[in-house]
N, C-alpha and C positions, 0 to 999 in steps of 0.2 A: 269592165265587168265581164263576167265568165257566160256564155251563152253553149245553145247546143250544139254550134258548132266549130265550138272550140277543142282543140284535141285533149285540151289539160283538164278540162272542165269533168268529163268520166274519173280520171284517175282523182282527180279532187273530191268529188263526189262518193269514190273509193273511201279514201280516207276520213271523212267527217264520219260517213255509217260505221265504219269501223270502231273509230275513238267510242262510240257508242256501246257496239258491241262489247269490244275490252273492256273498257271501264263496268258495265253490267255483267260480266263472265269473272272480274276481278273479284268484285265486291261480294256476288253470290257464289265462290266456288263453283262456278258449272266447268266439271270438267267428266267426262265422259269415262273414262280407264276410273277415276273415285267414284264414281257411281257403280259400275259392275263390282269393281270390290267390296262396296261396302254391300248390295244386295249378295252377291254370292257368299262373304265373309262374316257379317255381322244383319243379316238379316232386315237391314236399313234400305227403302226402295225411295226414300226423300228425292234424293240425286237423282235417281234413274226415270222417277216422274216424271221431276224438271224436265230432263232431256227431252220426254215423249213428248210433252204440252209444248219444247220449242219447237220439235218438229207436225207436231200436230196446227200450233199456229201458223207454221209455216206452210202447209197446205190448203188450209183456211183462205189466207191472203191471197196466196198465186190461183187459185182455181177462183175464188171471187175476180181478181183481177181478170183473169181469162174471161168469165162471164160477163163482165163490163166491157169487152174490149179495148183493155188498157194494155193488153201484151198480147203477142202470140209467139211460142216459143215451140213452133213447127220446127226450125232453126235452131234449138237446145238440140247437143248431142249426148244430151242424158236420155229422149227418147227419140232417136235414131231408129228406124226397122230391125237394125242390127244390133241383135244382144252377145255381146263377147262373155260365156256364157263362163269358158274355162279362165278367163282374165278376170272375171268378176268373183268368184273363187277362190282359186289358187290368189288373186293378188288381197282379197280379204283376210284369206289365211294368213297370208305373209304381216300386212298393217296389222291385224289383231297381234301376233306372236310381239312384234317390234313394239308396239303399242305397252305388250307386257313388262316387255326389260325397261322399256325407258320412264314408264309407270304412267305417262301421258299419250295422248295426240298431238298434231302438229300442230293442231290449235289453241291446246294445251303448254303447249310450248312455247308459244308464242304469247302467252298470258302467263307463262313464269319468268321470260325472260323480261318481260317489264315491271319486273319485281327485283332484278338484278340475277337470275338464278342463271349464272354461267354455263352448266351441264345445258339448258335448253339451248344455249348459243352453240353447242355442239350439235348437239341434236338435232337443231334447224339447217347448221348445215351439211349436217349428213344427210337428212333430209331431201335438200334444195339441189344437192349436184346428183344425186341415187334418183329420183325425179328427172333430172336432164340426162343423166344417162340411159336410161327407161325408154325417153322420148325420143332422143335423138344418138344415143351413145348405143354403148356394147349390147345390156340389156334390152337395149331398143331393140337391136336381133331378133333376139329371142324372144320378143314380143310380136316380131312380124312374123316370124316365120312358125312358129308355134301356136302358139295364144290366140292369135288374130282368125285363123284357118279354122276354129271350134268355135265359132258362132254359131246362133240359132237367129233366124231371116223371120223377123216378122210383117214381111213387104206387102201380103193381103187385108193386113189390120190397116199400114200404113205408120204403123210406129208401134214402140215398144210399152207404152203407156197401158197400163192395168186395164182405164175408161176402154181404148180402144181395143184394146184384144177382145174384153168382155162381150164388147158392143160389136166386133164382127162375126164371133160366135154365136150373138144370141141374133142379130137382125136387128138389134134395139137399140138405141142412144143409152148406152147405162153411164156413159162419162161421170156428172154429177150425180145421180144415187150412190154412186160406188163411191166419192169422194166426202160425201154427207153420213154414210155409213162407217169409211174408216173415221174420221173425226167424232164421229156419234160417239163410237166403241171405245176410243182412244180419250175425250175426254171423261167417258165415264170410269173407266180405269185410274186415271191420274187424279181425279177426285171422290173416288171410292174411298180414299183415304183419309181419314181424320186428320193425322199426324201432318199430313202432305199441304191440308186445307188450313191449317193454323200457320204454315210457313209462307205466308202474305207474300213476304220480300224476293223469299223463289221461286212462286209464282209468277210474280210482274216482271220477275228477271226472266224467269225461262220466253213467256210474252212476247217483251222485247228483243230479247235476244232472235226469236225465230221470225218477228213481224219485219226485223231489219234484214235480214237474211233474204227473206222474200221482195223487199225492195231494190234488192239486186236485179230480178228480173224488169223490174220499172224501168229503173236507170238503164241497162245496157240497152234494152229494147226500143227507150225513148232515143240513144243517143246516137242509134243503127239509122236511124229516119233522117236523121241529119248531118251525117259525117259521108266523107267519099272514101274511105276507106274503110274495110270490112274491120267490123266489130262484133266478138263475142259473145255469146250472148249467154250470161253466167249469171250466178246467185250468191253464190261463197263457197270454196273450197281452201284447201290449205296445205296442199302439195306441190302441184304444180307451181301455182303462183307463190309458191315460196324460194323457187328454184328461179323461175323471171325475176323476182326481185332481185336476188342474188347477179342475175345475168346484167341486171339494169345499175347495179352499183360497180360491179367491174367492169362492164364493159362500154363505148360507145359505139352504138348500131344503128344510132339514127330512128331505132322504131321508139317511140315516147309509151311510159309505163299504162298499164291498161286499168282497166276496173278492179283486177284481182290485187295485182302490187298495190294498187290503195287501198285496199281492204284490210290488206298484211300489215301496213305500214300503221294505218289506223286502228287494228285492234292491236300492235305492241304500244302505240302513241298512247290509247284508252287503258289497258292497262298500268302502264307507267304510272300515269296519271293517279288510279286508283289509290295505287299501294301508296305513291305518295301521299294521297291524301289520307290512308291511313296507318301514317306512319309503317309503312308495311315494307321498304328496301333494302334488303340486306344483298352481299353479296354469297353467292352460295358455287360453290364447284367441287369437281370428283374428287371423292375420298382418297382412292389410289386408281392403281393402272387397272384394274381388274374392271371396276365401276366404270370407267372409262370406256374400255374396251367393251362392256355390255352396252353401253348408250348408243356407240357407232355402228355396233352390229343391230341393233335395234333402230336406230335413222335410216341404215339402209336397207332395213327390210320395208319401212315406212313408207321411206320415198316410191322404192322400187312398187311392194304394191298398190298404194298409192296410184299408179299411175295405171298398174296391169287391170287393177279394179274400178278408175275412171271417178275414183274419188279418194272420199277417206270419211269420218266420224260427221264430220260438215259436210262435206260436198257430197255422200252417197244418202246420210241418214237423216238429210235436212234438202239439204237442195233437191238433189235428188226424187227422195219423197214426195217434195213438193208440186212434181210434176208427174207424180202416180207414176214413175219413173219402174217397172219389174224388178229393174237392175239392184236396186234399194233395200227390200227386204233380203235379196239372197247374198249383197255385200254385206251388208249390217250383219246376218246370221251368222256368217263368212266370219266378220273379225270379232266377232264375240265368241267365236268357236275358237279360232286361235288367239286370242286373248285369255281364256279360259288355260288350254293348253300350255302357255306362256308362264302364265304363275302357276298352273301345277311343275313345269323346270324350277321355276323360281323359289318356290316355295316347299314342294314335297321333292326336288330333286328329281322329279323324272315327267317326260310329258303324257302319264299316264298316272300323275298321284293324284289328280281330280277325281278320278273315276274311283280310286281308292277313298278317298274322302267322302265322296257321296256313298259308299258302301258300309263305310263305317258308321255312316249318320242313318242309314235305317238299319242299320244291326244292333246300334251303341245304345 
């Protein structure tokens, strides 16, 4: 039997929440690039709800957690003193635009390919080495030497957490007000909606989906107290650790898979699952070279910002979040700006026919 001081036992634990996740992200469509289209397109914010109430659960759970002293995640380096201010930016821009060509996220991707969708199996691993290069490759460069040097230091709050900036500015503990307030705001928003309130099943999904997400911080945090080796201390992301997995199937390094590679593995294992069960697997691949060649240049803008931005759709606008993280709201703004961008190339032919479109819509 698996205990917590077993090194398998994290990455096991990985994969059971995952199968969860999947399987609930399968069955309710949550996927984040369909939600921005469909509110910017079709005037439908069902999707984009969803997403808020799983990141809004997902703040919920970790900040309760924190207040029970069931985590401290001093040791998350989502709020590190240092905000990599042009890396959160410029690599949101980048994941938004990639985001656009490839019509998903890496999370997204990883919930089509347990559907059989071949193009995602591109895409993850354009992904997964555009990610390892970032970190430790070419890109990596340009990440230290550039990127890294446009920081903003927030070493007298003591971290980059919204709580504490607030609270070293005003003299006052605002940590929890501020956390009760964005959730206040946030759930009233996502059930302001009639339409939004009658969809029961994307509610409980979105729910799930963020309540599991924020379980991450349990696990890794419970399993740091008990292993002799350092342990990460993570929520769900789907960048990075889609690149370790990749590293974990090619290679033998003697380091054993972490919290993240089971998370990967269990939300492809959960979605699988899904589609099976609803009859849902087809196999699906690129049309021609052109579609192709859009998926790859959009993986590796994914990976690559991905990593300049120290997340992605999961790991910035949920995990992240979760830990009133600054970085969060100006990543997320980030790849919704160039996501937007993305399908005005894609769609009006230029990265400025959005602007033309909203023109036409208060003229028309």
């Amino acid at each position: 039997m698996l205990g917590l001081d077993n090194p398998w036992a994290l990455p096991l634990v990985g994969v059971l929440t995952g199968i969860v996740v999947g399987f609930v992200a399968r069955r309710q469509h949550f996927c984040t690039m369909a939600a921005l289209e469909r509110y910017w397109f079709a005037a439908n914010s069902i999707g984009l709800r969803a997403w808020v109430l799983a990141a809004i659960t997902a703040l919920i759970c970790t900040q309760t957690f924190i207040a029970l002293g069931v985590i401290d995640l001093s040791n998350s380096f989502y709020i590190t003193p240092t905000l990599p201010i042009a890396g959160s930016i410029l690599g949101g821009l980048m994941f938004g635009f990639g985001m656009a060509f490839v019509g998903t996220c890496g999370f997204g991707a990883i919930i089509r390919l347990g559907g059989g969708n071949l193009r995602a199996l591109v895409v993850l691993t354009g992904v997964g080495l555009a990610a390892i290069a970032a970190l430790r490759g070419v890109t990596g460069h340009f990440r230290v030497w550039f990127l890294d040097p446009l920081s903003i230091e927030f070493t007298s709050a003591g971290s980059q957490s919204i709580g504490a900036i607030a609270s070293h500015a005003s003299g006052l503990d605002l940590h929890y007000p501020i956390a009760l307030l964005i959730s206040a705001i946030g759930l009233w928003w996502v059930f302001r909606s009639s339409d939004f309130r009658a969809e029961r099943a994307k509610a409980l999904g979105a729910i799930t989906i963020g309540a599991c997400i924020s379980l991450g911080w349990v696990w890794t945090t419970s399993f740091a107290k008990y292993r002799f080796v350092e342990t990460q201390i993570e929520a769900g992301s789907f960048v990075t650790p889609v690149g370790d997995t990749i590293m974990q199937i090619i290679t033998v390094t003697g380091a054993l898979p972490d919290y993240g590679v089971g998370l990967v593995i269990g939300v492809f294992l959960g979605a699988a699952l899904a589609a099976w069960k609803s009859n849902d697997m087809r196999w699906e691949a690129c049309d021609d070279a052109r579609e192709l060649g859009r998926h790859l240049l959009g993986a590796f803008l994914m990976g690559t910002g991905g990593v300049f931005a120290l997340g992605c759709t999961i790991g910035q606008g949920v995990s992240a979040f979760s830990t009133l993280a600054i970085s969060s709201p100006i990543v997320m703004i980030s790849i919704a700006i160039g996501a937007r961008v993305g399908l005005g190339v894609l769609l009006e032919g230029s990265p400025f026919g959005f602007l033309r479109a909203i023109s036409l819509r208060k003229h028309g």
